[in-house]
N, C-alpha and C positions, 0 to 999 in steps of 0.2 A: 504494500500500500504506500503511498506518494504523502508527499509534504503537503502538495500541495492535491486539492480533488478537481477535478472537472468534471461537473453533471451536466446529462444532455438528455433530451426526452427524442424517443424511439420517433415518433411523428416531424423533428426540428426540422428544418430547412438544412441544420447542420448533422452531420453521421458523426457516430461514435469512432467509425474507421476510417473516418478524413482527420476527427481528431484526434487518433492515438496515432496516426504518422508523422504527424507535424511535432507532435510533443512525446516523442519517444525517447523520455528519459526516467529514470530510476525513480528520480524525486517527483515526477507526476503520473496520477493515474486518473485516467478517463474510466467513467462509468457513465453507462446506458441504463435507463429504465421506460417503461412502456409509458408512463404519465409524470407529471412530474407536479399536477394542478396548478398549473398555468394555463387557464383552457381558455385554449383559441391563442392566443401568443406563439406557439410555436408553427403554427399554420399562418403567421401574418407575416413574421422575421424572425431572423437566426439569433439565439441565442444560448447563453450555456453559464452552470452558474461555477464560479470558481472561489473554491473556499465557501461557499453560502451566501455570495453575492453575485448578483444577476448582471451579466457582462451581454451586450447585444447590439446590432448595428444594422444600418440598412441592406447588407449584402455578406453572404459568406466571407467574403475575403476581409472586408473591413470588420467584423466579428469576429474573425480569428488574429488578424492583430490587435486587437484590444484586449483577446484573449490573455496570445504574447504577453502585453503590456502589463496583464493585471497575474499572471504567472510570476514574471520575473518578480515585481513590487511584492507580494509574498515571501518569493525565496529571500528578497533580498532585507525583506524583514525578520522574517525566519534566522539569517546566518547572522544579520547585527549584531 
């Protein structure tokens, strides 16, 4: 299990297995679930929550750098 988590619901705009390529490292674990109750959100735009906070953006690729962004700001609070 990872420092940090990254939850995504099975319906997102975003896959579980576009986000465990990107972020294929030791200290992060992606997890997938079927609902995540955020209904209707995951069918509007991409999101994915990290740590317990809800990270999302108008487009896959801008949601996954913000991902990034809110990844590292973890770790990098984590190792402080």
């Amino acid at each position: 299990m990872g420092i940090v988590i990254i939850e995504v619901c099975d319906y997102n705009l975003l896959s579980s297995d576009e986000l465990e390529e990107v972020f294929n490292r030791p200290e992060v674990a992606v997890m997938s679930y079927e609902c995540m109750n955020y209904c209707g959100m995951c069918a509007v735009r991409p999101y994915a929550m990290v740590n317990g906070n809800r990270v999302f953006g108008k487009t896959r690729e801008e949601c996954i750098e913000k991902i990034k962004k809110a990844v590292d700001k973890e770790l990098e609070d984590f190792y402080a």
